[in-house]
LODO-645683 format. One line per 4 residues: number of its first residue (from 1); for each residue z, x, y of C-alpha. Coordinates in nm, 4 decimals, padded with zeros to 6 digits. Layout:
<sites>
NUM	Z/X/Y ~ ...
</sites>
This chain:
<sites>
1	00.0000/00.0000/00.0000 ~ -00.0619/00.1155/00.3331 ~ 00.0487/-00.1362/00.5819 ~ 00.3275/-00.0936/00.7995
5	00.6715/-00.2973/00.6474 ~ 00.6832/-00.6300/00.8036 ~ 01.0263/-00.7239/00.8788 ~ 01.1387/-01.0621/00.9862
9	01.2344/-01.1215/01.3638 ~ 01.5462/-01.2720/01.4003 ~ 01.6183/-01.3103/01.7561 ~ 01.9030/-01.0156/01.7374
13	01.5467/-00.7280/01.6218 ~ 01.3351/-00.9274/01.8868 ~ 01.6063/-00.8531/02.1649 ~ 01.6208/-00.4720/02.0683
17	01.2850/-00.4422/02.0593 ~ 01.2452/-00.5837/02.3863 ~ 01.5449/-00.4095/02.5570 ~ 01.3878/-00.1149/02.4351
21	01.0373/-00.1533/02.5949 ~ 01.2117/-00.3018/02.9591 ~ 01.4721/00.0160/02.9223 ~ 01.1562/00.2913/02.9317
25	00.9677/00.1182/03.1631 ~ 01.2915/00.0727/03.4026 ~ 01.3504/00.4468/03.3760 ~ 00.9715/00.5476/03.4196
29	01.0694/00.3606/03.7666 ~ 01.3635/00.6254/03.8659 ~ 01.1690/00.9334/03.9913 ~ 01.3837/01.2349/03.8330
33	01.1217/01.4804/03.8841 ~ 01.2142/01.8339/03.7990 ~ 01.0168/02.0944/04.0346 ~ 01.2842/02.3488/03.9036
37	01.5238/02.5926/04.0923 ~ 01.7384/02.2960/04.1397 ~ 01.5347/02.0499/04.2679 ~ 01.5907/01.7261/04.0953
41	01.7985/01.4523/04.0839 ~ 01.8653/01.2728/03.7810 ~ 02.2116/01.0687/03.9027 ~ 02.0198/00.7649/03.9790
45	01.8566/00.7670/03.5947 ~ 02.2443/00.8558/03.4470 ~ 02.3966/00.5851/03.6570 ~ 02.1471/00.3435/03.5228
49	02.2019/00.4099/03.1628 ~ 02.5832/00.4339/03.2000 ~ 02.5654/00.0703/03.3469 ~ 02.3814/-00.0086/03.0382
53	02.6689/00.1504/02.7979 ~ 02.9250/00.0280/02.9784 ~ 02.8052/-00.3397/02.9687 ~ 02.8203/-00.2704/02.5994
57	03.1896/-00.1606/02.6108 ~ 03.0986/00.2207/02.5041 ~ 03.3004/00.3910/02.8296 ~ 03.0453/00.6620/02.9195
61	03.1303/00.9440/03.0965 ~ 02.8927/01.0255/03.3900 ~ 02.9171/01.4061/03.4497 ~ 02.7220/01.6197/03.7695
65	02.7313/01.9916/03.6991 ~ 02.6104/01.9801/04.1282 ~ 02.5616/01.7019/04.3517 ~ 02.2769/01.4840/04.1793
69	02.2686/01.6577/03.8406 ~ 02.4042/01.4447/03.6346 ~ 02.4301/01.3694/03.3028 ~ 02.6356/01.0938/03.0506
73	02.7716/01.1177/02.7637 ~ 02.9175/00.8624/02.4980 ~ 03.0892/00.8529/02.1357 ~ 03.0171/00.5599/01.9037
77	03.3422/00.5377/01.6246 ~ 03.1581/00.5772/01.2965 ~ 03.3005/00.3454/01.0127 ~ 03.3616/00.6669/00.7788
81	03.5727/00.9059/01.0104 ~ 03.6099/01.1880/00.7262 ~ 03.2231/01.2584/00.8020 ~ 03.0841/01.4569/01.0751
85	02.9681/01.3426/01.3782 ~ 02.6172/01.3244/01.4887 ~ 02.4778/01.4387/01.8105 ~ 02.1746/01.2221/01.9901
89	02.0457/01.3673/02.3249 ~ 01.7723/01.2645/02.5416 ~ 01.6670/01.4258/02.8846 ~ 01.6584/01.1957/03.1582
93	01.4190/01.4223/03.3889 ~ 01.0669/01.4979/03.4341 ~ 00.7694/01.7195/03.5256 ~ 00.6495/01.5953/03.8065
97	00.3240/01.4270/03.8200 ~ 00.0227/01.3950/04.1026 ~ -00.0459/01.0493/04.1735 ~ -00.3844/01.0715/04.2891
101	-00.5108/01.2040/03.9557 ~ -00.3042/00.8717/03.7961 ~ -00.4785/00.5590/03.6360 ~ -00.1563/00.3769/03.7445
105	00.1016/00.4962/03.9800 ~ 00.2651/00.7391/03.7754 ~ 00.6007/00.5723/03.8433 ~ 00.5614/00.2384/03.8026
109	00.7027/00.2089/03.4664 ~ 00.3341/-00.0596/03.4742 ~ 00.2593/-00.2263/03.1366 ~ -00.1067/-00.2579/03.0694
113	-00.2948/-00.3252/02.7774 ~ 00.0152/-00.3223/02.5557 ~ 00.1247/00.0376/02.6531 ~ 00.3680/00.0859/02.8853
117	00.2549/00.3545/03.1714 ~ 00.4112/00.6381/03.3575 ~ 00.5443/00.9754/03.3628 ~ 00.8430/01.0358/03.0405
121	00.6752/00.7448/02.8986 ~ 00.6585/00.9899/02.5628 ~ 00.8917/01.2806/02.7446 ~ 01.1223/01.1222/02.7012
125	01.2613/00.8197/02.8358 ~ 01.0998/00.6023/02.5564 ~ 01.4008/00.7772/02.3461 ~ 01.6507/00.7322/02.5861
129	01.5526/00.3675/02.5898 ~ 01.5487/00.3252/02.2261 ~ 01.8692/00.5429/02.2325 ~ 02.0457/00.3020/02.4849
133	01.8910/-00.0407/02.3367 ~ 02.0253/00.0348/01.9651 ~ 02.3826/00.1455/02.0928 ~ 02.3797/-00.1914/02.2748
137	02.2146/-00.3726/01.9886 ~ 02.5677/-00.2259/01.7643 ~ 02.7865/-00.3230/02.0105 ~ 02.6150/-00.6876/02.0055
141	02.6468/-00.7343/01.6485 ~ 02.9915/-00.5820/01.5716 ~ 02.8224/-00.3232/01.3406 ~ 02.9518/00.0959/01.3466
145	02.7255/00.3479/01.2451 ~ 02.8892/00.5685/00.9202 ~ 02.9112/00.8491/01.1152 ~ 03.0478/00.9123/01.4821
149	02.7584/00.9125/01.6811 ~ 02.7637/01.1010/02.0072 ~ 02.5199/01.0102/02.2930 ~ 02.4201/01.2462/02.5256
153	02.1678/01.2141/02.8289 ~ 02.1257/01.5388/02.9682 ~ 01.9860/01.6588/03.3303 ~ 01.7394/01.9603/03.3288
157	01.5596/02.0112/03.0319 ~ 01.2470/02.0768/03.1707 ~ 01.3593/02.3793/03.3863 ~ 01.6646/02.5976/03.2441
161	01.8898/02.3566/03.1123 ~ 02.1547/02.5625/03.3637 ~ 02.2319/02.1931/03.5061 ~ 02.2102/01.9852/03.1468
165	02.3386/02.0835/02.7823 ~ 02.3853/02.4482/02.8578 ~ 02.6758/02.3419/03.1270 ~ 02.7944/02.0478/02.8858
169	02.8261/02.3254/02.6363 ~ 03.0083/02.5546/02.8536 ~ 03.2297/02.2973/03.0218 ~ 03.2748/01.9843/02.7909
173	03.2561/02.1106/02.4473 ~ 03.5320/01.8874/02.3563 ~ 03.3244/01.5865/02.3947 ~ 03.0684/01.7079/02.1268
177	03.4028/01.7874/01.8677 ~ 03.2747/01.7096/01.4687 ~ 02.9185/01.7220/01.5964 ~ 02.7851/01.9340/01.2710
181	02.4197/01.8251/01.3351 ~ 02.1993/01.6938/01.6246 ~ 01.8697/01.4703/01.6962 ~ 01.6315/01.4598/02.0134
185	01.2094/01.4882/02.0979 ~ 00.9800/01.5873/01.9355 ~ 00.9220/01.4666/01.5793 ~ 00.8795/01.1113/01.3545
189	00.5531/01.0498/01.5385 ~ 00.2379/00.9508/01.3839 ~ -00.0401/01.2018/01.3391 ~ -00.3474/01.0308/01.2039
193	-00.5936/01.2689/00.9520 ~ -00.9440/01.1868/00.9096 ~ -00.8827/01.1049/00.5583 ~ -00.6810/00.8123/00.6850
197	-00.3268/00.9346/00.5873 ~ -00.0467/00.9199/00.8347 ~ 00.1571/01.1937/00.8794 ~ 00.4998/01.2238/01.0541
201	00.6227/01.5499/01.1223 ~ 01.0035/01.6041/01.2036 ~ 01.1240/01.9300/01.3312 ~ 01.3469/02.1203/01.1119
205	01.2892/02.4408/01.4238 ~ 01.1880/02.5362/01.7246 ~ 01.0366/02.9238/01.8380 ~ 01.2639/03.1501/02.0486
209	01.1375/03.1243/02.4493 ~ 01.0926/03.4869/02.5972 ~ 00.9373/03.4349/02.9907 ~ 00.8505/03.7718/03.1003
213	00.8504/03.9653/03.4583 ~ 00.6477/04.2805/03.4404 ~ 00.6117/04.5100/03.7437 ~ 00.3952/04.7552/03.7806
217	00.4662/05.0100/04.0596 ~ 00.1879/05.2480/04.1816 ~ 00.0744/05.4596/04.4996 ~ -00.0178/05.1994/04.8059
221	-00.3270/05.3390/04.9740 ~ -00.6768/05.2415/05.1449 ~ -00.8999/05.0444/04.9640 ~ -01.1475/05.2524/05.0061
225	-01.0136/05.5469/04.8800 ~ -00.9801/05.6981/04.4831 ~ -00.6204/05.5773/04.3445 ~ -00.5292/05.7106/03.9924
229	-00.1540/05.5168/04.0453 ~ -00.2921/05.1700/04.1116 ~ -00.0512/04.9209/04.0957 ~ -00.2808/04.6288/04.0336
233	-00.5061/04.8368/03.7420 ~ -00.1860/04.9242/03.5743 ~ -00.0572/04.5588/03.5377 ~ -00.4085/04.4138/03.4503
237	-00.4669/04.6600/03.2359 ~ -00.0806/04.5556/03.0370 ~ -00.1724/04.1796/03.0783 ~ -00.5013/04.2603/02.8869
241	-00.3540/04.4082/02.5875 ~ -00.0978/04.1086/02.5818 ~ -00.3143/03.8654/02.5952 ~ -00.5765/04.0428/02.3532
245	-00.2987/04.1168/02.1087 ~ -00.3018/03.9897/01.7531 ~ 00.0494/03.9238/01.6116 ~ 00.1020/03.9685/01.2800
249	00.2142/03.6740/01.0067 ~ 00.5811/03.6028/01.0311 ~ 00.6278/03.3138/00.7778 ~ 00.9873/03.1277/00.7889
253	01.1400/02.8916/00.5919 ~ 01.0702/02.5848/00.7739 ~ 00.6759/02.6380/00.8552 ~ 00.6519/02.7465/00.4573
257	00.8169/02.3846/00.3825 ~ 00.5426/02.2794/00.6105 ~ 00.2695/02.4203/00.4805 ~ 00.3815/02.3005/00.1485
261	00.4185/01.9784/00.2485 ~ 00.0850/01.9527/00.4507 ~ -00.1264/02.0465/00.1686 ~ 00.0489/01.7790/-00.0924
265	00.0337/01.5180/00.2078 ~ -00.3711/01.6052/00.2823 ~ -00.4759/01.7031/-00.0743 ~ -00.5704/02.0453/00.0671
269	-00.5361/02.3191/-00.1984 ~ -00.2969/02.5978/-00.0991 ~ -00.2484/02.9475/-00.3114 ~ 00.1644/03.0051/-00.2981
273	00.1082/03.3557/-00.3588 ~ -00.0461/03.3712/00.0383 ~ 00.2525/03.2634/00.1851 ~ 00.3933/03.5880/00.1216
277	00.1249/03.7751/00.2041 ~ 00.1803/03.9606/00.5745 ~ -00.1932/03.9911/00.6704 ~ -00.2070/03.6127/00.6622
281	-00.5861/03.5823/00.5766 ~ -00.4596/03.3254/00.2939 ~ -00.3003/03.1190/00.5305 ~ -00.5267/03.1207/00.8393
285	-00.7966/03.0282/00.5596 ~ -00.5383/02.7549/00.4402 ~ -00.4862/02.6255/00.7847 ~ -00.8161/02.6256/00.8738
289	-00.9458/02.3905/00.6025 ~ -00.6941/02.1112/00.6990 ~ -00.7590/01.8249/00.8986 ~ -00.7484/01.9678/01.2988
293	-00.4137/01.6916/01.3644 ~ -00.2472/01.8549/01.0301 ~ -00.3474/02.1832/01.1179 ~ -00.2163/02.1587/01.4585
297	00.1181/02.1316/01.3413 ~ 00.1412/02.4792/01.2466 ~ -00.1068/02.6868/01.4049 ~ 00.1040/02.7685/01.6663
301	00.3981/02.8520/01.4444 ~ 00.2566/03.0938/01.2021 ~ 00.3430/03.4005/01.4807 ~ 00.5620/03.5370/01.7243
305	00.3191/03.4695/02.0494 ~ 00.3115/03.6251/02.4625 ~ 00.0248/03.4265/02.7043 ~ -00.0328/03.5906/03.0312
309	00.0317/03.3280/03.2989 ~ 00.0521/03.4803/03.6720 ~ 00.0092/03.7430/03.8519 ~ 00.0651/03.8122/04.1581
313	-00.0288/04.1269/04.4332 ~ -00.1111/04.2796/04.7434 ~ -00.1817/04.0850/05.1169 ~ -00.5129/04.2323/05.2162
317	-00.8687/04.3306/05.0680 ~ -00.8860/04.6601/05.1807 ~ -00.5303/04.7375/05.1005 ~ -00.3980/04.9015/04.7714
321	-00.0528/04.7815/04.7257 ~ 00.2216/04.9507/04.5994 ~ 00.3845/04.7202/04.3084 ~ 00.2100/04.4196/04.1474
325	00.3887/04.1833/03.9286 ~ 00.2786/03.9387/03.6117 ~ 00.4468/03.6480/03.4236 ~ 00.3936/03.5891/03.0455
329	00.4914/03.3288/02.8572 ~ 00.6642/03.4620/02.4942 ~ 00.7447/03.2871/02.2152 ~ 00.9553/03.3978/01.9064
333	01.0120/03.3001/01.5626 ~ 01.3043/03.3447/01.3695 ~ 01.3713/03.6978/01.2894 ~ 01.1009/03.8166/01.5345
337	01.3179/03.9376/01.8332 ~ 01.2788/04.2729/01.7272 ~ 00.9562/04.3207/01.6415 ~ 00.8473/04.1006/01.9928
341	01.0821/04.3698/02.2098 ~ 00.8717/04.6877/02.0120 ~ 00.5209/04.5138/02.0481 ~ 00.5979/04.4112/02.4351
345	00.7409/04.7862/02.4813 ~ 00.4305/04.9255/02.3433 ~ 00.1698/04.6895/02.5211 ~ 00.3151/04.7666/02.8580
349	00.3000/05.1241/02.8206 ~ 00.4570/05.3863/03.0279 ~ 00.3288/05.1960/03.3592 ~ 00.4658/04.8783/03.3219
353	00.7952/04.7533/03.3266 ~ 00.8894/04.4522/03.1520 ~ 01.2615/04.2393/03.1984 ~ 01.3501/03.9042/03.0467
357	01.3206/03.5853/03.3336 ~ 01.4345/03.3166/03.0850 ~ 01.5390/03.4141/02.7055 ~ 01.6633/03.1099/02.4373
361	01.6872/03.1598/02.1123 ~ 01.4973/03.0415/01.8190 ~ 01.5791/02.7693/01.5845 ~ 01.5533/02.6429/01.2105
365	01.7522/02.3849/01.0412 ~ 01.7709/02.3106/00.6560 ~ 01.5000/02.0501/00.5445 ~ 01.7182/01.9280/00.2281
369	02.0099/01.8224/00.4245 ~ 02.1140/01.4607/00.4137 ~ 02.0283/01.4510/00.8060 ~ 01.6422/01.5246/00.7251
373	01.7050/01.2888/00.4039 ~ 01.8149/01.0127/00.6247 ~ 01.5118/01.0491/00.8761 ~ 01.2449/01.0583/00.5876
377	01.3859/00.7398/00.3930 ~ 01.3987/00.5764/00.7625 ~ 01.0189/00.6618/00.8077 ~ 00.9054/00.5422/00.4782
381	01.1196/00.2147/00.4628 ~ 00.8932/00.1110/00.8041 ~ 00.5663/00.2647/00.7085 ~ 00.4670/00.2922/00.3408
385	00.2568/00.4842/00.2253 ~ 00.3329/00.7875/00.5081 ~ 00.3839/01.1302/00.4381 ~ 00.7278/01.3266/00.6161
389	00.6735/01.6511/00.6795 ~ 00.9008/01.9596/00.8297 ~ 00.7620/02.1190/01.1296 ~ 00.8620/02.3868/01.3356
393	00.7789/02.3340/01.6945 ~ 00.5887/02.6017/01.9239 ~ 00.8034/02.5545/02.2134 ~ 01.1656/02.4568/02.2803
397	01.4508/02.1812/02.3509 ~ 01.8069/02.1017/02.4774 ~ 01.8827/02.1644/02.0851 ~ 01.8792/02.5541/02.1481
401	02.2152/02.4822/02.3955 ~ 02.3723/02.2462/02.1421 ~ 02.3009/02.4891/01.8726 ~ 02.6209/02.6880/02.0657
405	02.8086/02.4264/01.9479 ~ 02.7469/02.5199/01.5993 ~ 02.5179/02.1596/01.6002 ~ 02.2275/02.2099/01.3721
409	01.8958/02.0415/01.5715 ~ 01.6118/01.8353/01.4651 ~ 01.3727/01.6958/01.6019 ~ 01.3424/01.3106/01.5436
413	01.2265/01.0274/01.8025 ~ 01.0278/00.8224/01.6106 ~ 00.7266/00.6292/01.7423 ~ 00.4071/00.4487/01.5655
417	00.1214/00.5505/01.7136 ~ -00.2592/00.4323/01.6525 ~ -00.5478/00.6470/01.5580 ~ -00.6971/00.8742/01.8004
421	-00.3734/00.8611/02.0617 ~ -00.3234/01.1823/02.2271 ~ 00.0265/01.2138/02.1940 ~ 00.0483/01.5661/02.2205
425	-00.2222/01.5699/02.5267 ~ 00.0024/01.2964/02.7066 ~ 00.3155/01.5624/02.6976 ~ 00.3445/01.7045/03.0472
429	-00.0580/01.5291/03.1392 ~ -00.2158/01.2638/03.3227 ~ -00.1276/00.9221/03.2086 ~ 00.1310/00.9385/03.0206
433	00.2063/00.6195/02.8167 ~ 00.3246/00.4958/02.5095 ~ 00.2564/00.1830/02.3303 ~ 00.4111/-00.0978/02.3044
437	00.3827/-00.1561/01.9348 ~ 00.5093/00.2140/01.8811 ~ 00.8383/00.1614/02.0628 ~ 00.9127/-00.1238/01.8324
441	00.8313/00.1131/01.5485 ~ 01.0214/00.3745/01.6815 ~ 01.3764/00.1678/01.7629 ~ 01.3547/-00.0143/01.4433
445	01.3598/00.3484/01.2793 ~ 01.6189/00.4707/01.4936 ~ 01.8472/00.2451/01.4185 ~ 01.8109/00.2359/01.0811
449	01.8340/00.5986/01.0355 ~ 02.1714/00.6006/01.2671 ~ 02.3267/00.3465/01.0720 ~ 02.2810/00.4612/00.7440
453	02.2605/00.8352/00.7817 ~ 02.5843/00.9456/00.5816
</sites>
């Protein structure tokens, strides 16, 4: 069978579901645009949703690490208080978005055509919605998840965190106490093969972020004159063997679940023996004969990488200057720290300087753990017929601040989406939106996957 479960709608789902499409669109409505260095504020977004909790008798605690940053935080008694408690976060702000290159105003939290519209429609204020409508939906119908569930909504994700979950870390640990493992963005989406199977990857890891300075200094001079020590050569010539680099294969234990999975869920036949194989011929071959949505999944997590992103020199034509500078944007996997600080120091050369702007650390989380259990068995009891699949994910979350904590992350906000939706092309783009029909999905999963996860 390959139809989506039908379940009935008693008018207790049909209110969830709806609180849960009005609760995205009302916070696509809050502008909590994050331009970074500070400026954002997401109080307006936190006050809403503590409103929401508190009508619901939960007692949130509204928290601003600085005037505007806020952020909110709730626990949910579990009916089983000798098992852990689980951690749910959302971020409440946003990259910003240019109107004029908008469909629909890019805050007007508009539904059209059965998709609701706006910037965090899919990052990620659809999962603070569903987040906010099942805690309410609990509260309504006197039922307790097994576990504590904690309920965080977090300022600053899309900049350093400094403002969010790193300063809840620091500062409020206590309210995160028996939190053993944690869910947020990122994962239980649908990614649509070809073939016609649907996929839905949940992340079991995230790369390492490494944002790079490098200076190069050199002798200033006329442009018109022979300069051995130019600043501007020196860097380009660094940023060129960055960018040009190959890294080698650096295979973990979450992308090899992946892999593993991929090729049972697509039918594509895989070699085991190339999974341990450094060069990684086996695997790019592997990779490159699965459907491009499948393949996508992994591509980018098969290597440590480093993208040259800015540079940045001189004030006049004619002028040599003394120092130029770069930014690169590095990503590490597990275990790779050391081999990315060697390759970087050896790229650079004796020129080139290099210094850390922003470093997190990398990820991975078990994929047989009754957390990742819980999420697959909540996937396939609304879509059968689907295939789970662990995923590491290229980039990185509020889960790297948690993990601190000693919280194990995940990444798990499930959604329904229909063939040929560019979820991943919507994250940080130009009409952003995310349907209807999806969100339904999505909160019906959620809360069956809070409620039962044990």
């Amino acid at each position: 069978m390959t139809e989506t479960v039908r379940e009935a709608q008693p008018a207790a789902d049909a209110l969830l579901c709806e609180e849960a499409v009005r609760f995205t669109s009302e916070l696509i409505r809050i502008d909590t645009s994050n331009r970074g260095g500070g400026d954002c504020r997401e109080r307006p977004a936190a006050e809403y949703v503590a409103a929401l909790l508190d009508e619901a008798g939960l007692r949130p605690r509204l928290l601003e690490s600085a005037p505007g940053r806020a952020n909110v935080v709730a626990r949910i008694e579990g009916s089983e208080p000798q098992l852990p408690a689980l951690l749910v976060h959302g971020h409440l702000d946003v990259v910003p978005a240019e109107a004029a290159d908008w469909t629909v105003p890019p805050f007007s939290g508009e539904i059209r055509d059965g998709e609701v519209w706006g910037r965090g429609a899919i990052d990620m204020k659809d999962m603070d919605a569903m987040m906010v409508a099942v805690a309410r939906a609990w509260a309504r119908d006197g039922r307790r998840p097994r576990r504590d569930v904690v309920l965080a909504f977090t300022a600053d994700e899309e900049d350093s965190a400094a403002a969010g979950s790193a300063w809840l870390a620091e500062h409020h640990r206590d309210l995160f106490e028996g939190c053993t493992e944690g869910v947020s963005e990122s994962g239980g989406y649908t990614v649509h093969t070809a073939a016609g199977q649907r996929i839905y990857p949940v992340a079991a890891g995230e790369r390492g972020t490494a944002w790079l300075r490098l200076t190069a200094d050199g002798r200033a001079g006329h442009g018109s004159k022979p300069n051995a020590s130019n600043a501007v050569t020196r860097l380009c010539a660094a940023m060129a063997a960055i960018g040009a680099h190959r890294w080698p294969l650096r295979m973990t234990p979450t992308v090899r679940a992946a892999l593993t999975a991929l090729a049972e869920a697509t039918g594509t036949p895989l070699d085991p023996a190339c999974l341990d194989d450094p060069a990684g011929t086996g695997v790019d071959d592997f990779v490159a004969r699965l459907d491009p949505a499948a393949a996508a999944l992994v591509a980018g997590t098969l290597r440590n990488s480093a993208n040259p992103t800015m540079l940045q020199a001189g004030y006049k034509v004619n002028v040599i200057p003394g120092s130029a500078t770069g930014a690169v944007d590095g990503r590490v996997l597990p275990g790779g720290e050391e081999e990315f600080t060697a390759t970087l120091d050896r790229l650079t050369g004796p020129d080139v300087t290099w210094e850390y702007q922003h470093r997190e650390i990398p990820l991975q989380a078990p994929v047989d753990s009754p957390v990742f259990t819980a999420m697959r068995d909540a996937l396939l009891a609304h879509d059968l017929g689907a295939h789970v699949v662990p995923y590491s994910m290229s980039g990185g979350t509020d889960a790297k601040q948690f993990s601190r904590l000693g919280i194990t992350g995940y990444g798990f906000s499930p959604l329904r989406l229909p063939p040929g939706f560019d979820y991943h092309g919507l994250y940080h783009g130009v009409d952003e939106r995310v349907p209807v029909q999806g969100l339904h999905f999505g909160v019906r999963v959620l809360d069956r996957f809070l409620s039962t996860v044990g």
